[in-house]
C-alpha positions as CSV (number, residue, x, y, z in Angstrom):
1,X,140.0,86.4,85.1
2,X,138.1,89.9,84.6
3,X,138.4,92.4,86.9
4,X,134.9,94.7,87.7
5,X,135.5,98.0,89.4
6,X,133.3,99.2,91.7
7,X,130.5,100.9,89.8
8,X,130.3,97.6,87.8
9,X,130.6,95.7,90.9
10,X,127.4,97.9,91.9
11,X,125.5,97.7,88.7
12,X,126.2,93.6,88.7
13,X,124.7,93.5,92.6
14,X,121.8,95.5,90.9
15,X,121.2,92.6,88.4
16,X,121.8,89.9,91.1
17,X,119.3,91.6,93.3
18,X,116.7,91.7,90.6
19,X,116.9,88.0,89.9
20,X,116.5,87.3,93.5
21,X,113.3,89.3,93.1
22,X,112.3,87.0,89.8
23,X,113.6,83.9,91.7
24,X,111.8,84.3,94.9
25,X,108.1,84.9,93.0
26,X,108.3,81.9,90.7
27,X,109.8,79.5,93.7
28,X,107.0,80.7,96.4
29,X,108.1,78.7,98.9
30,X,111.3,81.2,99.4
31,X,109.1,84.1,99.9
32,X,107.2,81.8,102.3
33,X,110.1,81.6,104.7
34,X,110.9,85.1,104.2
35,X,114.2,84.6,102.3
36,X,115.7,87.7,101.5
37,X,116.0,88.3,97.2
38,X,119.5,89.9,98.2
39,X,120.6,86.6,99.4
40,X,118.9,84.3,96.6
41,X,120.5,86.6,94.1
42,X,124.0,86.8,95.9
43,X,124.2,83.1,97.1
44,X,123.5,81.6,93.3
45,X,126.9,83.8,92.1
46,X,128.8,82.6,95.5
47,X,127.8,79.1,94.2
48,X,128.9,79.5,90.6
49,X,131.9,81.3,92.1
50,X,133.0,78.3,94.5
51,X,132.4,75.8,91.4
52,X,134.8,78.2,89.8
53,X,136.6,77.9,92.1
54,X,136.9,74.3,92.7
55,X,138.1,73.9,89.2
56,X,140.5,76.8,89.3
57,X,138.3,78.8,86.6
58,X,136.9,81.9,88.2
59,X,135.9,84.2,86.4
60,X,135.2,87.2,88.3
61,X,137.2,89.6,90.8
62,X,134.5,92.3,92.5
63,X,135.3,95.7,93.5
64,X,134.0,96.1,97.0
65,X,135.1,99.7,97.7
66,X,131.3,100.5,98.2
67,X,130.4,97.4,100.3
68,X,131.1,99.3,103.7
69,X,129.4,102.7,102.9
70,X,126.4,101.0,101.9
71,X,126.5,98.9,105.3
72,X,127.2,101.9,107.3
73,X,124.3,103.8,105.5
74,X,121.7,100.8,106.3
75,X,122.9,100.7,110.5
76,X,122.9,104.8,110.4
77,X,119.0,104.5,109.1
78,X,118.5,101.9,112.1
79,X,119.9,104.5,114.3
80,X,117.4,106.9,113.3
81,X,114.6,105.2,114.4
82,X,116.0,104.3,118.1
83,X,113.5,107.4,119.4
84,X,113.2,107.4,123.4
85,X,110.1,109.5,122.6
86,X,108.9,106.7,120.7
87,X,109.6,104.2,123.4
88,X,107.9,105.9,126.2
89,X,104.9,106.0,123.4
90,X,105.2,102.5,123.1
91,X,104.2,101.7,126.8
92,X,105.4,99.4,129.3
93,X,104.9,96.9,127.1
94,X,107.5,97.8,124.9
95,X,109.9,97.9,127.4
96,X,109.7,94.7,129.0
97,X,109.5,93.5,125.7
98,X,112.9,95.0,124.9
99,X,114.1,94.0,128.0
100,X,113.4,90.0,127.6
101,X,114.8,90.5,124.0
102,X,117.6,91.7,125.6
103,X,117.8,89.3,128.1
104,X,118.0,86.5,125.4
105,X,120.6,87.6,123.0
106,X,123.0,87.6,126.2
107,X,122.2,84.1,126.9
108,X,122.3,83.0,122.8
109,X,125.9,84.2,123.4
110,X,126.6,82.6,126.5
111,X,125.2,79.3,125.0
112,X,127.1,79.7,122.3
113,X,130.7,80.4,124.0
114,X,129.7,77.2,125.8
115,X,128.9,74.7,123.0
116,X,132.0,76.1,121.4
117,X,134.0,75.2,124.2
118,X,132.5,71.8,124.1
119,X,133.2,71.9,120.5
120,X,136.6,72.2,120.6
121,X,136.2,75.8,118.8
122,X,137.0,79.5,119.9
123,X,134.3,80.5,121.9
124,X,133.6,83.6,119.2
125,X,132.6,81.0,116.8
126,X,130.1,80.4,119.2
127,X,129.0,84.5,119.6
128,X,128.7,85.0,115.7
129,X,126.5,81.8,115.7
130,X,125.0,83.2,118.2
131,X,123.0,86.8,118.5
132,X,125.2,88.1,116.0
133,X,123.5,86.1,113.4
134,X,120.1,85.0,114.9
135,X,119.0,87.8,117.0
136,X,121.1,90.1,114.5
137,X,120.5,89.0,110.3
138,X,122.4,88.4,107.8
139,X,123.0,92.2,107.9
140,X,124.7,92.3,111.5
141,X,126.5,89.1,110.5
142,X,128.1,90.3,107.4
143,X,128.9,93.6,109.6
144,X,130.5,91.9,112.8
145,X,132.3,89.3,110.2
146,X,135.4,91.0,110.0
147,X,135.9,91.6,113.4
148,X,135.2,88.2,114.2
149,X,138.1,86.9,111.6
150,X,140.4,89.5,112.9
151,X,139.8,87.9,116.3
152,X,140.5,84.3,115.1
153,X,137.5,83.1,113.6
154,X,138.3,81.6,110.4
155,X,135.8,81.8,107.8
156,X,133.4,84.3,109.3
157,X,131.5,85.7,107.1
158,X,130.8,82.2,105.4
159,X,129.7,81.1,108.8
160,X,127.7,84.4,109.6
161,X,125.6,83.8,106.2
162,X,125.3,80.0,107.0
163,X,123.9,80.6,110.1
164,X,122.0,83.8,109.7
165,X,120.0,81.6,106.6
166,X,119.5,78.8,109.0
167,X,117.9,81.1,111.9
168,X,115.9,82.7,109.2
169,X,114.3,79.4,107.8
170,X,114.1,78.3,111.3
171,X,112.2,81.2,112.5
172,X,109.8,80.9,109.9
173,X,108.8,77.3,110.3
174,X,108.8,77.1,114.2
175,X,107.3,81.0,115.2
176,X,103.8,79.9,113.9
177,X,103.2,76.1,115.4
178,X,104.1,77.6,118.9
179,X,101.5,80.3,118.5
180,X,99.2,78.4,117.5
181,X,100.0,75.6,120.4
182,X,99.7,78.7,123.1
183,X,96.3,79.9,121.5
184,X,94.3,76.7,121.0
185,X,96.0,74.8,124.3
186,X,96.3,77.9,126.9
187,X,93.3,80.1,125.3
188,X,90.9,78.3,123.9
189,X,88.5,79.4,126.3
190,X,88.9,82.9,125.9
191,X,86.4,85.1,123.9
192,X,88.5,87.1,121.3
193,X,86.5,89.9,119.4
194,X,86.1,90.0,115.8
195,X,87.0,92.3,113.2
196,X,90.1,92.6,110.5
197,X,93.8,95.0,110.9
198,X,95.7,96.6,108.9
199,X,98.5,94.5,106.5
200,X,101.5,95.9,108.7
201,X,105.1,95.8,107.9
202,X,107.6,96.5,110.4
203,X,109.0,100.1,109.4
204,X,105.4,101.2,109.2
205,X,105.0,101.2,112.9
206,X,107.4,103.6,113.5
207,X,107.2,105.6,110.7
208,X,103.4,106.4,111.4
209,X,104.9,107.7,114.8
210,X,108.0,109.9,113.6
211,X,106.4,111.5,110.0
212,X,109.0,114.0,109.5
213,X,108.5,117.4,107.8
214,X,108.0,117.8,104.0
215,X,107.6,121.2,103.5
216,X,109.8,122.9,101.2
217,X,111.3,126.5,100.2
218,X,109.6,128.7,97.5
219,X,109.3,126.2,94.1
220,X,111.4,123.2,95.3
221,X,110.0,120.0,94.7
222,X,108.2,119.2,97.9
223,X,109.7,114.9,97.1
224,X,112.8,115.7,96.0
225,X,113.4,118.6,98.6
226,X,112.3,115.9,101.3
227,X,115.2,112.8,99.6
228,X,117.8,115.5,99.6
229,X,117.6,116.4,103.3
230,X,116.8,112.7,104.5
231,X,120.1,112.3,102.4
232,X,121.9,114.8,103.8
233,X,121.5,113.8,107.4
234,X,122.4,110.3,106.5
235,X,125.5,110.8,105.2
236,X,126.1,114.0,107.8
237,X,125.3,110.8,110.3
238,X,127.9,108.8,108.9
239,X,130.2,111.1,108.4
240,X,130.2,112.7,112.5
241,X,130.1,108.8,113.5
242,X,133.3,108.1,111.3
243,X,134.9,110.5,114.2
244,X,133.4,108.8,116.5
245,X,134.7,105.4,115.2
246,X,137.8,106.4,115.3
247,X,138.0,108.0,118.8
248,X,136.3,104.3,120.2
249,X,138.8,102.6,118.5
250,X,142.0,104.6,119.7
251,X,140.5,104.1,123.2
252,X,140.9,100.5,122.5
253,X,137.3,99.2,122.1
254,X,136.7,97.0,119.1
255,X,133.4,97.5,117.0
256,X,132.4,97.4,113.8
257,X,132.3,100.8,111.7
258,X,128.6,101.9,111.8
259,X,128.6,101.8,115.2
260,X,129.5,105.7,115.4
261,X,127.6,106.7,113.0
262,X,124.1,104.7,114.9
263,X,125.5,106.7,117.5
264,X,125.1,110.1,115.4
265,X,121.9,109.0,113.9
266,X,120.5,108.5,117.2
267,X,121.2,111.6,118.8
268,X,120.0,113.7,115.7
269,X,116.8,111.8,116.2
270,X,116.4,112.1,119.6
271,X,117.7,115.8,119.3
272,X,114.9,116.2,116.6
273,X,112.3,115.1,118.8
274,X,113.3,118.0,121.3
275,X,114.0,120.8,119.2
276,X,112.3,120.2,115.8
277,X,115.5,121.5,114.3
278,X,115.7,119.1,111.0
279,X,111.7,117.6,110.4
280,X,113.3,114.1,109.9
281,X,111.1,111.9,107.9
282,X,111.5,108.3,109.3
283,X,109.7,106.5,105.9
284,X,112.6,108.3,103.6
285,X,115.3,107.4,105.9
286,X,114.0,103.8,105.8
287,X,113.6,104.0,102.3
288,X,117.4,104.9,101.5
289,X,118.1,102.2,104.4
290,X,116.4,99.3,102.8
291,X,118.2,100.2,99.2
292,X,121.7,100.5,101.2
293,X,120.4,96.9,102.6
294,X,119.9,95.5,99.7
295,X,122.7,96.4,97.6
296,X,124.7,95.6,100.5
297,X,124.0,92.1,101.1
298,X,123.9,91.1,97.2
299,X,127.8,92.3,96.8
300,X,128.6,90.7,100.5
301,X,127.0,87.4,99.1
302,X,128.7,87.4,95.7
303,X,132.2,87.5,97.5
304,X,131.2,85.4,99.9
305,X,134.1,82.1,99.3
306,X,131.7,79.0,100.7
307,X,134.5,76.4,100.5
308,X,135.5,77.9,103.9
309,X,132.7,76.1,105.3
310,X,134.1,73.0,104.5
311,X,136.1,71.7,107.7
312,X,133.1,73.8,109.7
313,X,129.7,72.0,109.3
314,X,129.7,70.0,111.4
315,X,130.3,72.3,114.6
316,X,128.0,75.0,113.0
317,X,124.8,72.7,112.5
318,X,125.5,71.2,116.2
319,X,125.6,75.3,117.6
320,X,122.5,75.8,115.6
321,X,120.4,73.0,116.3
322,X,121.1,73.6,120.1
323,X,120.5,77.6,119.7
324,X,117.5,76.9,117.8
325,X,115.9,74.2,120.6
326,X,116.7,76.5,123.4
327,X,114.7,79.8,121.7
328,X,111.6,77.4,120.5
329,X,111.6,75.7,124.0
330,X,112.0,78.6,126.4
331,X,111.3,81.8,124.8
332,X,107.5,81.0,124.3
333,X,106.4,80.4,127.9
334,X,108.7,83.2,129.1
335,X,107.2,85.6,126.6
336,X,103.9,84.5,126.7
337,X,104.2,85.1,130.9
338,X,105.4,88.7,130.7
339,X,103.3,89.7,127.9
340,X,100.2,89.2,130.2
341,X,99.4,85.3,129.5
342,X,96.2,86.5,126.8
343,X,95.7,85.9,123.3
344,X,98.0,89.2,122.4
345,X,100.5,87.6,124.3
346,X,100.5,84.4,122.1
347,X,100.7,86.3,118.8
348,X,103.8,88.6,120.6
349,X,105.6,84.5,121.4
350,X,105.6,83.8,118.4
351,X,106.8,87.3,116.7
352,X,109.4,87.2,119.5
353,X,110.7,83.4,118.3
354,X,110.4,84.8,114.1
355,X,113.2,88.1,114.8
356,X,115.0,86.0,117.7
357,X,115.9,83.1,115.0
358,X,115.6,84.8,111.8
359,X,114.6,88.8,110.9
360,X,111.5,91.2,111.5
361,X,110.0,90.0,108.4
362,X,109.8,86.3,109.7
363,X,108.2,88.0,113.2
364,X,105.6,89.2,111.2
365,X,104.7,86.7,108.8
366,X,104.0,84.6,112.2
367,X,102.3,87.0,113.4
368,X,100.0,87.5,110.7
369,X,99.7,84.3,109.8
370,X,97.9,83.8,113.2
371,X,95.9,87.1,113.6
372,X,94.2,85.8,110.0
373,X,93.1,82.5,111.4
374,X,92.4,83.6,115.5
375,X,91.6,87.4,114.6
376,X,93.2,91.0,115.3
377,X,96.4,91.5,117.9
378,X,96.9,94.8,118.1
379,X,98.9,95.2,121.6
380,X,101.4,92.6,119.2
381,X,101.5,94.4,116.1
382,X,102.4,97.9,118.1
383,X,105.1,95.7,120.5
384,X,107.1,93.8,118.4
385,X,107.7,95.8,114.6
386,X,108.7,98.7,117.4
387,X,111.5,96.5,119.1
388,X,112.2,93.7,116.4
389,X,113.1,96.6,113.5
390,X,115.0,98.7,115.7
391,X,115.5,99.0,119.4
392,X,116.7,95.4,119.7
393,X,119.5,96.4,117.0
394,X,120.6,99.1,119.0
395,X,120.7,97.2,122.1
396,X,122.2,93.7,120.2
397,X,125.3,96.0,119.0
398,X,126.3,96.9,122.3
399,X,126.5,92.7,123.4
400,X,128.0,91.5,120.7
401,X,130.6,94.4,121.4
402,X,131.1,93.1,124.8
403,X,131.3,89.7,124.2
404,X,133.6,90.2,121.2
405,X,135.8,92.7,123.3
406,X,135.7,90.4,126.1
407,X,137.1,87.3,123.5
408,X,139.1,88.7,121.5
């Protein structure tokens, strides 16, 4: 067996990420459902690993000294981008939308606790099956995992990347059929104006909203000036939220690490909004966040021991098949309802069912997917990259806290 440290550790997760990236654009299917080249990467060495494994030869031990930091730095950057400013911007709109998201990853939970009752299982196998892996990602999943074993749930971070990939599949196939039924059955007697929009990804919503400053001293790079203060304010981030961490934990309240440093992250923002002290530039901080992400997920995967799974497939397919039903079948007329029953509503149904299963990405695939064959949604494409990519993270944390503390 050969020992990596963790530099090496880092350096392989760089490789593994890379050949996610190769994987994913030869088998285009995969980048169809918005798999994640992270988790193609990671979940190929978990497999070789487990067949190791299985025949007592394995031939790796990782380092993961940096796995937390890098998870920490990905929720601070999520942090950053919970502006109130940029909520009130948003409109009502936004807020109900939040709300009903909300609303939902309570009752995934509560589901959950009860199937796993029904199941014969602890009722937090039923939370991380729940919106800690649907509403939340593989990213909130791998987070909460520890927790979650700490608290009697064996196996959970094999469980949390089992059914964070079956939400994200699931998100993808289902978000645009049900847009598509709401358009053609509930609106296809409404005039919708022509016209194209822009190619939106999620970050870009918000970080059109909260540019930052990128002016710099005397000669200093104006680029490199702007990465080193986006930097900075991270890790300062992290580092206040460490304190903060540990006061929440003394005081007996159970969360995961990066919760006190989202909590620094969001008051700098929100400070920044006010005072214009620090010019934060929301693209960079996204930027570092989605290479934290990345790296994050490709070392969490290439621990990951999937023979844990074994004695629980059964229970987690039956949780996910009933969590998956319940947000295709009552999510879309709920959404659709609040959303103002028009076409822009559709598009937002079937957003809302691609980040309530699976991730952002899959909310707006559906959604363009649908504006290219029906036409522009604008009212959609503001509403939901605003509250799928980061207000719904914010708020999600604070459940799955509950629930878990509640549980435990």
């Amino acid at each position: 067996m050969f020992a990596i440290n963790a530099i090496h550790t880092l350096a392989f997760a760089g490789v593994v990420l890379f050949a996610g990236y190769a994987i994913r654009r030869r088998l285009r299917w995969l980048a169809r459902l918005n798999i994640p080249a992270p988790v193609i990467g990671g979940l190929l060495v978990s497999v070789a690993m487990t067949i190791g494994h299985a025949r007592g030869q394995v031939p790796f031990t990782f380092d993961t000294t940096l796995r937390d930091p890098l998870m920490i730095a990905f929720f601070t950057s999520v942090g950053f981008g919970a502006s109130v400013g940029l909520l009130k911007r948003g409109g009502p709109l936004v807020v109900v939308f939040l709300a009903a998201s909300a609303a939902f990853t309570i009752l995934q939970n509560v589901l959950g606790v009860g199937v796993a009752r029904l199941l014969g299982q602890p009722p937090l196998f039923g939370v991380l099956a729940g919106s800690v892996t649907l509403a939340g990602g593989p990213a909130t999943g791998l987070a909460f995992a520890p927790l979650f074993e700490q608290a009697g749930v064996a196996g959970a971070e094999t469980i949390a990347v089992a059914a964070a990939m079956a939400g994200i599949v699931s998100g993808g196939l289902l978000g645009g059929p049900v847009g598509t039924w709401l358009i053609e059955r509930r609106l296809q007697r409404e005039q919708r104006s022509g016209g194209g929009h822009e190619d939106l990804v999620a970050q870009h919503v918000v970080e059109s909203a909260l540019p930052g400053s990128a002016q710099a001293p005397g000669n200093e790079d104006r680029e490199a000036y702007a990465l080193l203060k986006a930097t900075a304010l991270l890790l300062f981030a992290m580092w206040v939220g460490a304190g903060i961490s540990d006061w929440l934990t003394a005081m007996g309240v159970i969360l995961p690490r990066y919760i006190g440093a989202m909590l620094a992250a969001i008051v700098l923002r929100n400070l920044d909004e006010f005072t214009g002290w620090f010019g934060i530039s929301q693209a960079i901080i996204d930027d570092l966040g989605t290479v934290a992400l990345a790296f994050f997920i490709a070392i969490a995967l290439m621990t990951l021991k999937l023979w844990q799974l074994a004695g629980l497939a059964l229970p987690l397919a039956v949780m996910l098949v009933v969590q998956v039903v319940f947000v295709a079948l009552l999510a879309p007329p709920i959404i659709f309802r609040l959303m103002g029953r028009d076409y822009d509503a559709a598009v937002m149904s079937s957003g809302f069912i691609g980040f309530m299963l699976g991730t952002t990405a899959n909310a707006m695939a559906n959604m363009e997917a649908l504006s290219e064959r029906y036409g522009p949604a604008p009212r959609a494409f503001l509403v939901v990259p605003m509250v799928g990519a980061f207000f719904i993270d914010v708020v999600n944390n604070v459940v799955i806290t509950t629930f878990l503390n509640i549980y435990r």
